[in-house]
Chimera marker file (.cmm) of the C-alpha trace (Angstrom):
<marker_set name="trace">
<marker id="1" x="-23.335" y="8.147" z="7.952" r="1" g="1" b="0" radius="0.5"/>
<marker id="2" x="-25.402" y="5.526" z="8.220" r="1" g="1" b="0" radius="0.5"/>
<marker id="3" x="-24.752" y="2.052" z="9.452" r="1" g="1" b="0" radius="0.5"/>
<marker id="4" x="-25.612" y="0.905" z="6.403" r="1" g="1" b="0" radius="0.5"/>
<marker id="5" x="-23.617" y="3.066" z="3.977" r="1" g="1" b="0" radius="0.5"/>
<marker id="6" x="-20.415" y="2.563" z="6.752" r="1" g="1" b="0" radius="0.5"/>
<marker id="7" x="-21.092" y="-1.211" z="5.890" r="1" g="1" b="0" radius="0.5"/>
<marker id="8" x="-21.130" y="-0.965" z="2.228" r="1" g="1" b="0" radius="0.5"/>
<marker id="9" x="-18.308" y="1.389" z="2.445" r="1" g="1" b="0" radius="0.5"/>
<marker id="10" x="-16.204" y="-1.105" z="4.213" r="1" g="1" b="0" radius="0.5"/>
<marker id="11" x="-17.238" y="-3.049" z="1.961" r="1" g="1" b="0" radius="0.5"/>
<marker id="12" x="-16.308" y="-1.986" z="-1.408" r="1" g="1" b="0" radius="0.5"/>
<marker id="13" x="-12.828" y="0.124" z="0.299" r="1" g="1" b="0" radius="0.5"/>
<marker id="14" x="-11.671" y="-3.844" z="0.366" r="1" g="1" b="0" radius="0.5"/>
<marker id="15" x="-12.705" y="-4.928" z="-2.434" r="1" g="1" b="0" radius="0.5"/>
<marker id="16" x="-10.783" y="-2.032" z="-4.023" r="1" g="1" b="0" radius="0.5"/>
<marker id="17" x="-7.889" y="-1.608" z="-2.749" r="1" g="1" b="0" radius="0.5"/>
<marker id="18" x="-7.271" y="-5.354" z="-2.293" r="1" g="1" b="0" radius="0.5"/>
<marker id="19" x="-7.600" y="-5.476" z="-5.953" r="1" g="1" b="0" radius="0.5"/>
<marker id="20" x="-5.075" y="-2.433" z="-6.631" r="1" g="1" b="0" radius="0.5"/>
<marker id="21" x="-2.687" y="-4.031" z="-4.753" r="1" g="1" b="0" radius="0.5"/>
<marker id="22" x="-3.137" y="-7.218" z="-6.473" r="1" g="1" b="0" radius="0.5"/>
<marker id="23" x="0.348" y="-7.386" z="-9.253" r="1" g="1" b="0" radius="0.5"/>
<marker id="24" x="-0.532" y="-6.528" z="-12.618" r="1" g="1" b="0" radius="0.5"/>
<marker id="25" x="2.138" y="-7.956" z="-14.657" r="1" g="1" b="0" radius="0.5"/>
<marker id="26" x="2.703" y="-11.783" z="-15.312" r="1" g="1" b="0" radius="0.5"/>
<marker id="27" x="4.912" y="-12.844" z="-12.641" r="1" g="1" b="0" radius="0.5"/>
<marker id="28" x="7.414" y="-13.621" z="-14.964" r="1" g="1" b="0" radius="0.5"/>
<marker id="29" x="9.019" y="-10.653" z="-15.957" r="1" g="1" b="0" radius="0.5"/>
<marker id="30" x="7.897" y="-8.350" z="-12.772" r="1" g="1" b="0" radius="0.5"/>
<marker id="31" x="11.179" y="-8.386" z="-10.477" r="1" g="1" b="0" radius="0.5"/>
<marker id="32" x="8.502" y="-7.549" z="-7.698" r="1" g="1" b="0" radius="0.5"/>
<marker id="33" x="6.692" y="-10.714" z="-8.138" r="1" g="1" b="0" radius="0.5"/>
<marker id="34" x="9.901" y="-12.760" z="-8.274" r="1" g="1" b="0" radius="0.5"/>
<marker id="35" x="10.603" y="-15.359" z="-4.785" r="1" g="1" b="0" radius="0.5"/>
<marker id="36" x="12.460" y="-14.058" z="-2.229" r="1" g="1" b="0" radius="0.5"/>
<marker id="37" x="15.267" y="-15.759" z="0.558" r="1" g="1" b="0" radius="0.5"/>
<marker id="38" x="14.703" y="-15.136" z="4.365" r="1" g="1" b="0" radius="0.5"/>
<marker id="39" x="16.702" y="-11.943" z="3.939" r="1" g="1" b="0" radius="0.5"/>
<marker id="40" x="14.068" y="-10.524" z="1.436" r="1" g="1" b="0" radius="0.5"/>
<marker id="41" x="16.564" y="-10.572" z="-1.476" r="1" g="1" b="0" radius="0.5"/>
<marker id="42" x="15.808" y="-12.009" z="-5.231" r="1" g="1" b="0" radius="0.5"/>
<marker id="43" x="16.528" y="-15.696" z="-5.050" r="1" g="1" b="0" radius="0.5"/>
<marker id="44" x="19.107" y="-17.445" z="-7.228" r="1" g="1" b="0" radius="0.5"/>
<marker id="45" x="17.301" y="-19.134" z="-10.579" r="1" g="1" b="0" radius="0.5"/>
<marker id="46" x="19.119" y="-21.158" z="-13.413" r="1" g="1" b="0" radius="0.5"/>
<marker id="47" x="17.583" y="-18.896" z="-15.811" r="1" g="1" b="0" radius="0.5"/>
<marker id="48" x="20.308" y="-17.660" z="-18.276" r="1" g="1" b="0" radius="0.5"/>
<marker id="49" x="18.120" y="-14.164" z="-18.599" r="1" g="1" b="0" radius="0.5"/>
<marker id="50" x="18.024" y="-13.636" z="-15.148" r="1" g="1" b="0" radius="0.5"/>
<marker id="51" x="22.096" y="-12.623" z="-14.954" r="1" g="1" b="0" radius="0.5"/>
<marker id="52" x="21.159" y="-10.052" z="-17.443" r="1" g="1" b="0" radius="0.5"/>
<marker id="53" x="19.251" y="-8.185" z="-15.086" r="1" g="1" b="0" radius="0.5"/>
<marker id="54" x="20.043" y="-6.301" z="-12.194" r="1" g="1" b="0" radius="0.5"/>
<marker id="55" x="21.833" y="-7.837" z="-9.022" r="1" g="1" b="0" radius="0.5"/>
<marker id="56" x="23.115" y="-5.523" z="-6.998" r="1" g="1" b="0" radius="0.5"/>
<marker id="57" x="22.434" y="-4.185" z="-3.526" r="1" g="1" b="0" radius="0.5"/>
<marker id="58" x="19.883" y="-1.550" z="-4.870" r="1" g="1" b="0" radius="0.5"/>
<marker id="59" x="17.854" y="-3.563" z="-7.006" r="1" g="1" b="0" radius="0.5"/>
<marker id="60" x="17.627" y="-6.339" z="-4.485" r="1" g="1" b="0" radius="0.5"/>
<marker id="61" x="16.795" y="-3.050" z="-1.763" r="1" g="1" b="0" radius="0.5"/>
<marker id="62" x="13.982" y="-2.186" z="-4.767" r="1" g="1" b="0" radius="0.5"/>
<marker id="63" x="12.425" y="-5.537" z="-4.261" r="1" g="1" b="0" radius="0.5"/>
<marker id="64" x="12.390" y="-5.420" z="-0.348" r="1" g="1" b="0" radius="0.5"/>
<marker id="65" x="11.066" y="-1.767" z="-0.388" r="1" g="1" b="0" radius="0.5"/>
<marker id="66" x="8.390" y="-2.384" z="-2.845" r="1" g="1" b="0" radius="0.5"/>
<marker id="67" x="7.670" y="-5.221" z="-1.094" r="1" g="1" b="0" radius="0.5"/>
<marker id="68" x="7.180" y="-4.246" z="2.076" r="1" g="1" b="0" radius="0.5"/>
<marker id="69" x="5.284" y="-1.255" z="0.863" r="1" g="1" b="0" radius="0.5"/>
<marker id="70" x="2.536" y="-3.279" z="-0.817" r="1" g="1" b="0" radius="0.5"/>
<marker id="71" x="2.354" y="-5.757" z="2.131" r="1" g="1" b="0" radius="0.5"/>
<marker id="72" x="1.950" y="-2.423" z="4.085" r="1" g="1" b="0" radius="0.5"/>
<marker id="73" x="-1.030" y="-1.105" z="1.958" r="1" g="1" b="0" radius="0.5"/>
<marker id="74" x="-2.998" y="-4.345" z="1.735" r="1" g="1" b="0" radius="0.5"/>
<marker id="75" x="-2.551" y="-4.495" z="5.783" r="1" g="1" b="0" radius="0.5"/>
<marker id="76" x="-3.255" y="-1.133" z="6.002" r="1" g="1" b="0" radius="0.5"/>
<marker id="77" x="-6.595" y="-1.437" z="3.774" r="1" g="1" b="0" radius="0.5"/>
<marker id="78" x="-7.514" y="-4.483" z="6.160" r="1" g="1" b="0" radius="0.5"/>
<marker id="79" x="-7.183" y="-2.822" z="9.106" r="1" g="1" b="0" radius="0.5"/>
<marker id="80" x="-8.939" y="-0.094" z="7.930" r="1" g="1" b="0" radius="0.5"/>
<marker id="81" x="-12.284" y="-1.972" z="6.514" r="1" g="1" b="0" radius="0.5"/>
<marker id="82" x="-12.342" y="-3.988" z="9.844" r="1" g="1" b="0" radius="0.5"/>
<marker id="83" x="-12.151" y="-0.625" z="11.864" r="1" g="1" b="0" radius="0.5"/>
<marker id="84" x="-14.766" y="0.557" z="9.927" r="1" g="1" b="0" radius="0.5"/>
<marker id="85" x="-17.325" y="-2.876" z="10.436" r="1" g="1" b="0" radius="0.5"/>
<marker id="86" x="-16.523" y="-2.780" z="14.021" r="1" g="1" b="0" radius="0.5"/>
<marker id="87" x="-17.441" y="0.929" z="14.145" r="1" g="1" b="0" radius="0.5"/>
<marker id="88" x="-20.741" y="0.116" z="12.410" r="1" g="1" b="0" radius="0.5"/>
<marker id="89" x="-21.335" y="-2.027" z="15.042" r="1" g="1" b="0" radius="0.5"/>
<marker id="90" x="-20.366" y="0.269" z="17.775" r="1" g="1" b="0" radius="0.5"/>
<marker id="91" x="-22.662" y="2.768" z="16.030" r="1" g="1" b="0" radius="0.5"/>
<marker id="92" x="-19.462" y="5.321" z="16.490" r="1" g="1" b="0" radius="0.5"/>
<marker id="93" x="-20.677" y="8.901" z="15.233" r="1" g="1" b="0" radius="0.5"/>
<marker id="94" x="-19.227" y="10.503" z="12.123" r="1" g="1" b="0" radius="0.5"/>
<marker id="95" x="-16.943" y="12.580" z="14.091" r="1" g="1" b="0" radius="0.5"/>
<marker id="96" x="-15.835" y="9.159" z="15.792" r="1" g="1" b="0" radius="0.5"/>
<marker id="97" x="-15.185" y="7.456" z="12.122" r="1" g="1" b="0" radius="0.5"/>
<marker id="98" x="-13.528" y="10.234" z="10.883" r="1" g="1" b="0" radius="0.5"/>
<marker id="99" x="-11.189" y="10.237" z="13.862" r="1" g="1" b="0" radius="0.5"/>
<marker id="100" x="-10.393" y="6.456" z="13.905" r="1" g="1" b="0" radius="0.5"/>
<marker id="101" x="-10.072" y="7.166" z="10.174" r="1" g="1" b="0" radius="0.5"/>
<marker id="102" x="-7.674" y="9.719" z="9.906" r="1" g="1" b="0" radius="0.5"/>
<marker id="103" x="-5.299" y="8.199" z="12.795" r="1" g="1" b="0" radius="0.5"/>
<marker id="104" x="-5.070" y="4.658" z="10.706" r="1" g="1" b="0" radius="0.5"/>
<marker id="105" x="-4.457" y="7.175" z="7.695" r="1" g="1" b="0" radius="0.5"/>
<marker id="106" x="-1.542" y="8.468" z="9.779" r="1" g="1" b="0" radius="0.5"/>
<marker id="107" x="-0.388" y="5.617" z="11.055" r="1" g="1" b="0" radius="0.5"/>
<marker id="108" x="-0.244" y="4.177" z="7.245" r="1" g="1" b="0" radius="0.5"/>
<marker id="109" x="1.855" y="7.167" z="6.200" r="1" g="1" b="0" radius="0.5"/>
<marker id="110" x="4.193" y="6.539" z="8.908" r="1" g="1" b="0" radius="0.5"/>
<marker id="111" x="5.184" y="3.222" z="7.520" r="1" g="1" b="0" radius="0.5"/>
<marker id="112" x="5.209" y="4.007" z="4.080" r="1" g="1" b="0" radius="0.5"/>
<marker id="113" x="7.266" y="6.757" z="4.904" r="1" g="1" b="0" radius="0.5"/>
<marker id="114" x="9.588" y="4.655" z="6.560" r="1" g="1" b="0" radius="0.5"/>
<marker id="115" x="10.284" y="2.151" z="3.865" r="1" g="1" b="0" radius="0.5"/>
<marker id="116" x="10.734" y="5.081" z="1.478" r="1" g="1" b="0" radius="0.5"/>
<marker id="117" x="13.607" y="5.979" z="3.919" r="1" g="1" b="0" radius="0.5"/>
<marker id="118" x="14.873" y="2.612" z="3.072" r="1" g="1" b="0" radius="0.5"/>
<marker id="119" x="15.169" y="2.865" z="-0.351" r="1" g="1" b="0" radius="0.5"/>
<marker id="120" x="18.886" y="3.429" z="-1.968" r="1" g="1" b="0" radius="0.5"/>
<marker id="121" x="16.843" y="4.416" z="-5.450" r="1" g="1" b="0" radius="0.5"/>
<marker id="122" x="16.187" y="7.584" z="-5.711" r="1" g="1" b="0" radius="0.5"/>
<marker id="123" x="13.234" y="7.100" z="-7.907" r="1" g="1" b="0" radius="0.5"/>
<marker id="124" x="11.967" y="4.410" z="-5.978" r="1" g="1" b="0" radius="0.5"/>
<marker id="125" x="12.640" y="6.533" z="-2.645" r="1" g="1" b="0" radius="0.5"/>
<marker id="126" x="10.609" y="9.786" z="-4.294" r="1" g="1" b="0" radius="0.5"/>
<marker id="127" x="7.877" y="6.937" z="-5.614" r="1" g="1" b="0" radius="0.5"/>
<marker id="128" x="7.208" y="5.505" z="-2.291" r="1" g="1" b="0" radius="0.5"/>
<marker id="129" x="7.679" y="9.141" z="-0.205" r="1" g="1" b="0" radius="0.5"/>
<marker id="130" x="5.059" y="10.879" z="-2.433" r="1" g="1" b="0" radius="0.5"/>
<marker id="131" x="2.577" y="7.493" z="-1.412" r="1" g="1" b="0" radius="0.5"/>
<marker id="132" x="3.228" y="8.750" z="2.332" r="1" g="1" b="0" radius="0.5"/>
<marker id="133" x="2.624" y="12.540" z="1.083" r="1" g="1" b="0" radius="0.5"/>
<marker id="134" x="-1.070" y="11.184" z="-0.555" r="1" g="1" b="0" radius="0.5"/>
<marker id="135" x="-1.781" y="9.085" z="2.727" r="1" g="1" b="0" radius="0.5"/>
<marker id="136" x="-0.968" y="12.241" z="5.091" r="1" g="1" b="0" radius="0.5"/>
<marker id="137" x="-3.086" y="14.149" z="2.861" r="1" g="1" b="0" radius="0.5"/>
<marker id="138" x="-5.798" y="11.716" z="3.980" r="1" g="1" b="0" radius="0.5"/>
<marker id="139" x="-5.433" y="11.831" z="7.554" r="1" g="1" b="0" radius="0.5"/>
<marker id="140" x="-5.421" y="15.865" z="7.127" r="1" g="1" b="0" radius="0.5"/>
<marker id="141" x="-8.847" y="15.308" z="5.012" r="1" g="1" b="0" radius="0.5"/>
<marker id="142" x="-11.943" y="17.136" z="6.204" r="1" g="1" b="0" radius="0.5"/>
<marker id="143" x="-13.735" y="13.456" z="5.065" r="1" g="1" b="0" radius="0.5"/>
<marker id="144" x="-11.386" y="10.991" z="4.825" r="1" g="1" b="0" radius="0.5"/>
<marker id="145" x="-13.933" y="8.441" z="3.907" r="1" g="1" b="0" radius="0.5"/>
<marker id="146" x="-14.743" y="11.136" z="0.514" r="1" g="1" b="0" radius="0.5"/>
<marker id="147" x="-10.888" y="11.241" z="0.583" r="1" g="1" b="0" radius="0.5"/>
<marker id="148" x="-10.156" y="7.751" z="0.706" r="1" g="1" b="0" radius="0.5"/>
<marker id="149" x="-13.203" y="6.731" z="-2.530" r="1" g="1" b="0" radius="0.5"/>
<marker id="150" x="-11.688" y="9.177" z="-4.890" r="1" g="1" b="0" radius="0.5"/>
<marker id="151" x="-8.149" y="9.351" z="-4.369" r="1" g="1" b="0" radius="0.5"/>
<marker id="152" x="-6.443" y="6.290" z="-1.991" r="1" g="1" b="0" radius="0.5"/>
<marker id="153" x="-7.466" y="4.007" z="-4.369" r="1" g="1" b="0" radius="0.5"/>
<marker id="154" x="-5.377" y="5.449" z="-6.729" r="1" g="1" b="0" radius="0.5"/>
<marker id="155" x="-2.246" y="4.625" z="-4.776" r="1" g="1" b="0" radius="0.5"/>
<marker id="156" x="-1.958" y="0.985" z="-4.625" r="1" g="1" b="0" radius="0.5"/>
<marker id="157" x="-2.784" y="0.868" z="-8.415" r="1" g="1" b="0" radius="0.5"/>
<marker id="158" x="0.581" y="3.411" z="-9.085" r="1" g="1" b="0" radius="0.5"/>
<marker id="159" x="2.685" y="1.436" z="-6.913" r="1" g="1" b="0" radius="0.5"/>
<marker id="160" x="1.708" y="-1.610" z="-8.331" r="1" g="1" b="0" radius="0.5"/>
<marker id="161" x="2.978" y="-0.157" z="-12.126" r="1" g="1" b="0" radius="0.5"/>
<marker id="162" x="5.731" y="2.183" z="-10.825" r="1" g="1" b="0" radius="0.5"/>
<marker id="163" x="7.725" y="0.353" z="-7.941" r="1" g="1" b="0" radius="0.5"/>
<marker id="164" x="9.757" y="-2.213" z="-9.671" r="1" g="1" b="0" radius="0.5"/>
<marker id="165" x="13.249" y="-2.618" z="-10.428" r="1" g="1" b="0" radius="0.5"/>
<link id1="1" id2="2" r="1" g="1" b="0" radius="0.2"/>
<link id1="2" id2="3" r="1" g="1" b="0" radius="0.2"/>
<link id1="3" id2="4" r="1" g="1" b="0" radius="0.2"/>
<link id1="4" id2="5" r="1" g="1" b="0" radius="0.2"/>
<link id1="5" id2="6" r="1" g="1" b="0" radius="0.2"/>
<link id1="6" id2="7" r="1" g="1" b="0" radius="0.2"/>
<link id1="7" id2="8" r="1" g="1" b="0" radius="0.2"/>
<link id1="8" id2="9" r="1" g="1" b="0" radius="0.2"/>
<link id1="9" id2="10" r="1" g="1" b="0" radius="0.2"/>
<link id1="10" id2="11" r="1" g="1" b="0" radius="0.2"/>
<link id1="11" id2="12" r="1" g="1" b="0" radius="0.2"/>
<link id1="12" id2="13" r="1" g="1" b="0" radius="0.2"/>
<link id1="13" id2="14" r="1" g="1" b="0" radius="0.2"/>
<link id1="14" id2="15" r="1" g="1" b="0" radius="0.2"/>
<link id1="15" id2="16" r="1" g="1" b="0" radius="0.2"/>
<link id1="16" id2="17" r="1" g="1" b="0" radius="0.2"/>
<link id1="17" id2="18" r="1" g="1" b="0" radius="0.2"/>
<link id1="18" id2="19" r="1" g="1" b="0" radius="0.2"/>
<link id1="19" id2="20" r="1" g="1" b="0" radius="0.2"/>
<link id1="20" id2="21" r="1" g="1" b="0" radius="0.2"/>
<link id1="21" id2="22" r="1" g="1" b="0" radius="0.2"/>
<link id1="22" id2="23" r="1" g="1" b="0" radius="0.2"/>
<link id1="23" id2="24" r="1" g="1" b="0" radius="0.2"/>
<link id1="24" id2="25" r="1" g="1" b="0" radius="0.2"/>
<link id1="25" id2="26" r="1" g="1" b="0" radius="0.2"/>
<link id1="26" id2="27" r="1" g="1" b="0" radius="0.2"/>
<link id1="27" id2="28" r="1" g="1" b="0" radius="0.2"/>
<link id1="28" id2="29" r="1" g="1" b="0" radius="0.2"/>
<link id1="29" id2="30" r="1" g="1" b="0" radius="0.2"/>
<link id1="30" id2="31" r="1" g="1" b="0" radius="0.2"/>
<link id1="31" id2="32" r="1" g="1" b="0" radius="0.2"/>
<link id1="32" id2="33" r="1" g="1" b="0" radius="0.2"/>
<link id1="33" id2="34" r="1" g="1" b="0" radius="0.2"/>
<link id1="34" id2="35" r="1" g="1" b="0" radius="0.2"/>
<link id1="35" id2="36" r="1" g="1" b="0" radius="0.2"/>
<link id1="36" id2="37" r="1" g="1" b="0" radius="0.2"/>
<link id1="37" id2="38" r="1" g="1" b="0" radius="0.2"/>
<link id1="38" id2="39" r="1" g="1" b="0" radius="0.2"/>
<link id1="39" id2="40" r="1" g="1" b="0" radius="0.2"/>
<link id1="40" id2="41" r="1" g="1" b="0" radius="0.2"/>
<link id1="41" id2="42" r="1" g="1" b="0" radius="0.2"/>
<link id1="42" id2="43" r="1" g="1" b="0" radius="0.2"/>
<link id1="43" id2="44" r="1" g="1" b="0" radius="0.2"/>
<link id1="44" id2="45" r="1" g="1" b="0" radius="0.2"/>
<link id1="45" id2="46" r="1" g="1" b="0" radius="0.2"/>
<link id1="46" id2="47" r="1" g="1" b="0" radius="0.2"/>
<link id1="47" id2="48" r="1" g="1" b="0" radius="0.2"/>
<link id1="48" id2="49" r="1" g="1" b="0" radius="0.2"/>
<link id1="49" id2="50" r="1" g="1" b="0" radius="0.2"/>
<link id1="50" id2="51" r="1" g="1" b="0" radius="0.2"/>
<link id1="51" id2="52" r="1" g="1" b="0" radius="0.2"/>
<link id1="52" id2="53" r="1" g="1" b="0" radius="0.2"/>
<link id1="53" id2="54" r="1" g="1" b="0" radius="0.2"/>
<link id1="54" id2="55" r="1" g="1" b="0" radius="0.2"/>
<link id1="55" id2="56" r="1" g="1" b="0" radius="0.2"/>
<link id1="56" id2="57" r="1" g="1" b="0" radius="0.2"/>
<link id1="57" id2="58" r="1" g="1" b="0" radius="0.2"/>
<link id1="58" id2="59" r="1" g="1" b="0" radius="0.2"/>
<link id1="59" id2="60" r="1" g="1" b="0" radius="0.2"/>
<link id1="60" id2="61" r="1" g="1" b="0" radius="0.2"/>
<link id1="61" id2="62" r="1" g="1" b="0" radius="0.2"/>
<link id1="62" id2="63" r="1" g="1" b="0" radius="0.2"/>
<link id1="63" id2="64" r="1" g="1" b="0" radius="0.2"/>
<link id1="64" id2="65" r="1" g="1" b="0" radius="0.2"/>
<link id1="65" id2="66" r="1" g="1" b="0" radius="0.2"/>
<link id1="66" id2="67" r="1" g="1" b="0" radius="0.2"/>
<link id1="67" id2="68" r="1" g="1" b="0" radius="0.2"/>
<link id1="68" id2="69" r="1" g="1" b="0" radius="0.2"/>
<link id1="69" id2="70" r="1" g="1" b="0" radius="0.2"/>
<link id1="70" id2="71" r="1" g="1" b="0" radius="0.2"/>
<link id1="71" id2="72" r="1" g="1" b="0" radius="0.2"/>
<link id1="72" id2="73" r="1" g="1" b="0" radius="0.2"/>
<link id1="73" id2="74" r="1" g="1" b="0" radius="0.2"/>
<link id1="74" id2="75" r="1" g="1" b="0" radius="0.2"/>
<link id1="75" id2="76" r="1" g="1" b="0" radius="0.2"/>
<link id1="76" id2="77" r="1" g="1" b="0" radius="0.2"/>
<link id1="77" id2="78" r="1" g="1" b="0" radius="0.2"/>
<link id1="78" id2="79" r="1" g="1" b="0" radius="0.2"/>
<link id1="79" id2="80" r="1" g="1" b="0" radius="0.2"/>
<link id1="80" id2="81" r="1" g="1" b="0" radius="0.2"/>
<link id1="81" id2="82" r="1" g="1" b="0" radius="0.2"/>
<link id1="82" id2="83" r="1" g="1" b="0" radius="0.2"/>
<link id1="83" id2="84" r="1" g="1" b="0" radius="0.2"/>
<link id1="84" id2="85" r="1" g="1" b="0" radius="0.2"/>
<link id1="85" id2="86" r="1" g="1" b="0" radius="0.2"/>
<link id1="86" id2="87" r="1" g="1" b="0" radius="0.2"/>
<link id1="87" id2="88" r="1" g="1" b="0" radius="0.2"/>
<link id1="88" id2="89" r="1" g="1" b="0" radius="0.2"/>
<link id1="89" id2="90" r="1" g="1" b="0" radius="0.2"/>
<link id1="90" id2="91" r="1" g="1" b="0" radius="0.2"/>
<link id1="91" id2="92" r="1" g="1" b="0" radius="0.2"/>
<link id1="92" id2="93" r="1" g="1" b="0" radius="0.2"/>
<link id1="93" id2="94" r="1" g="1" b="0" radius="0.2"/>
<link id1="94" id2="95" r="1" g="1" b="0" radius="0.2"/>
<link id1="95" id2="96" r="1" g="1" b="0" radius="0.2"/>
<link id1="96" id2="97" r="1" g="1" b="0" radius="0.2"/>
<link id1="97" id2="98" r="1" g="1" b="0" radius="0.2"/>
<link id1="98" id2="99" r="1" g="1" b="0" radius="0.2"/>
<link id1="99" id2="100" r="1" g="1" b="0" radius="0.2"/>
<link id1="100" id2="101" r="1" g="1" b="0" radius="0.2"/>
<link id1="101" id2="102" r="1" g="1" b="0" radius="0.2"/>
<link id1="102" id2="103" r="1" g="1" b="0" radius="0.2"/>
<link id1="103" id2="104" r="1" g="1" b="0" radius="0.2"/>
<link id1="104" id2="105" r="1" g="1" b="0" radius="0.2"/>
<link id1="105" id2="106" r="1" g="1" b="0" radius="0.2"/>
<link id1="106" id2="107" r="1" g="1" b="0" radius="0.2"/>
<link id1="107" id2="108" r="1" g="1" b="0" radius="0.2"/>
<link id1="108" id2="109" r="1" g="1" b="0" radius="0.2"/>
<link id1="109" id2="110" r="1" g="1" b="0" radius="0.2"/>
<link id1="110" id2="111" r="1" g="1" b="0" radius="0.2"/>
<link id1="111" id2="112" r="1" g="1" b="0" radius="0.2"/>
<link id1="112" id2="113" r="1" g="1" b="0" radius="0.2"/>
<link id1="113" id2="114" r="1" g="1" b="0" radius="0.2"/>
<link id1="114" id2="115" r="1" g="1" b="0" radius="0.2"/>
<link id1="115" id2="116" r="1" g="1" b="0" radius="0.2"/>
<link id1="116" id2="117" r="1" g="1" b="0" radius="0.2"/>
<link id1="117" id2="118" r="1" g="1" b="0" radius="0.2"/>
<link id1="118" id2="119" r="1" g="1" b="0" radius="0.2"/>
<link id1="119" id2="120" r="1" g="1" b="0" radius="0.2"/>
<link id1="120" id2="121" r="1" g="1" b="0" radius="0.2"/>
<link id1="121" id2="122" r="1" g="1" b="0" radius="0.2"/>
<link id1="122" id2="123" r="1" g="1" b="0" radius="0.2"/>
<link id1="123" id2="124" r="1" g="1" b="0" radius="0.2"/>
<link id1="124" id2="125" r="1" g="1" b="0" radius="0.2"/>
<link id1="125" id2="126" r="1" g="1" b="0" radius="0.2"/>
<link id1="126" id2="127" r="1" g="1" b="0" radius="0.2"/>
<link id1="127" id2="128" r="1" g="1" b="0" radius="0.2"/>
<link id1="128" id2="129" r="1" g="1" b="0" radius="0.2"/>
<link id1="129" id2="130" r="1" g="1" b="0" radius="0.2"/>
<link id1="130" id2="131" r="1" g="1" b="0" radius="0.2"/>
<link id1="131" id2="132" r="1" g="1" b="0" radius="0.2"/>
<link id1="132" id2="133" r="1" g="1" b="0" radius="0.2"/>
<link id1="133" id2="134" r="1" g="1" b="0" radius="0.2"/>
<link id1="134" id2="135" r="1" g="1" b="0" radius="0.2"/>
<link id1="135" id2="136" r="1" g="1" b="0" radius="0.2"/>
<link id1="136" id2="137" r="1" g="1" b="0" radius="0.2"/>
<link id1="137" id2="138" r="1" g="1" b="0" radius="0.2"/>
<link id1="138" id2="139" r="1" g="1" b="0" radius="0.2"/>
<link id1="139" id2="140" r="1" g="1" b="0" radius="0.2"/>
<link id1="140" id2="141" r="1" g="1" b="0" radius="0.2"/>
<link id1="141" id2="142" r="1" g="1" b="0" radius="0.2"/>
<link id1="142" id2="143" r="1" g="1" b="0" radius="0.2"/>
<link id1="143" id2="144" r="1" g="1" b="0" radius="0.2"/>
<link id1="144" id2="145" r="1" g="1" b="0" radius="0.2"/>
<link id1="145" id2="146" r="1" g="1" b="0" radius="0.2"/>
<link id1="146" id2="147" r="1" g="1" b="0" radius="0.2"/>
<link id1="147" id2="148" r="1" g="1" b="0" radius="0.2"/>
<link id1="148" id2="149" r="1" g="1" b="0" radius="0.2"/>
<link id1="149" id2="150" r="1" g="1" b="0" radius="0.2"/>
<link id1="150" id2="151" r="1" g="1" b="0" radius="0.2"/>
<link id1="151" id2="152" r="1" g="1" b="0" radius="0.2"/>
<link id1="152" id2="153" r="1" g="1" b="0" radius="0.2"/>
<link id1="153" id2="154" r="1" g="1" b="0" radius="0.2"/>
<link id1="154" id2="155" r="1" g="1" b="0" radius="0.2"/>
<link id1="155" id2="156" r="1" g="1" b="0" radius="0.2"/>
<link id1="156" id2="157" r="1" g="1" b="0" radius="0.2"/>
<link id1="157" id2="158" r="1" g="1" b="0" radius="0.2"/>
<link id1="158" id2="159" r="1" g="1" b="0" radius="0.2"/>
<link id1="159" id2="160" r="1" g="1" b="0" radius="0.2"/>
<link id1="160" id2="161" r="1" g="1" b="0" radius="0.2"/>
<link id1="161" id2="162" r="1" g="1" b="0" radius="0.2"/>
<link id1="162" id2="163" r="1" g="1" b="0" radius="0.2"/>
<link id1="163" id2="164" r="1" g="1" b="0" radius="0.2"/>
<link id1="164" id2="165" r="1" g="1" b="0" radius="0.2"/>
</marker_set>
């Protein structure tokens, strides 16, 4: 690959998955968008509506996971497009930038993995476990640079819609 296509790779792999990550909804009505305490729970508001929803230990365990998830991604995506300029600099082979690739790909899955662990929602749990599945299928990838333009940009977007009380 050349230094130039590593760059514009880098390039648009931030723009894209910093915008998948980005939250879709409104803010309002998106528990996952809602303010959070030091201990990563919903915060109390004097909205009537808000005693309507969900309160207990797994929904406020929904928010955290989700949470933590997405903060994990966008991190993850940063680390990954900075690897990449600094190999483009270091003029690291293909081999090289596959390597580096697949062992932040790995690393990624790890953590995602972990949080899913975390979850007490089984859906959320299965959501965020099948996001480590995708991201280990990436590290295994022959080109995890072909891997990551066609299908890791696809994560962030699903967690974005799907994790959520």
């Amino acid at each position: 690959m050349s230094r130039t296509a590593r760059t514009v790779f880098a390039l648009l792999t931030l723009g894209a998955l910093t915008a998948g990550c980005q939250n879709a909804g409104d803010g309002a009505a998106d528990p996952a968008s809602a303010p959070t305490g030091a201990t990563g729970t919903v915060a109390p508001t004097s909205d009537a509506t808000a005693s309507a929803s969900p309160t207990g230990p797994s929904a406020a365990n929904t928010v955290a996971v989700c949470r933590e998830v997405d903060r994990l991604i966008i991190e993850g995506s940063r680390k990954i497009t900075a690897d990449s300029a600094a190999a483009t600099r270091r003029e690291l082979t293909p081999e090289q930038l596959n390597g580096q690739l697949k062992g932040s790909l790995a690393k990624l899955a790890d953590d995602v993995r972990a949080q899913a662990a975390r979850a007490e929602d089984p859906r959320i749990r299965a959501l965020v476990g099948d996001a480590a599945k995708q991201l280990d299928a990436g590290a295994g990838a022959a080109s995890p640079a072909t891997w990551m333009s066609r299908s890791f940009v696809g994560i962030p977007e699903k967690l974005s819609r799907d994790c959520h009380v």
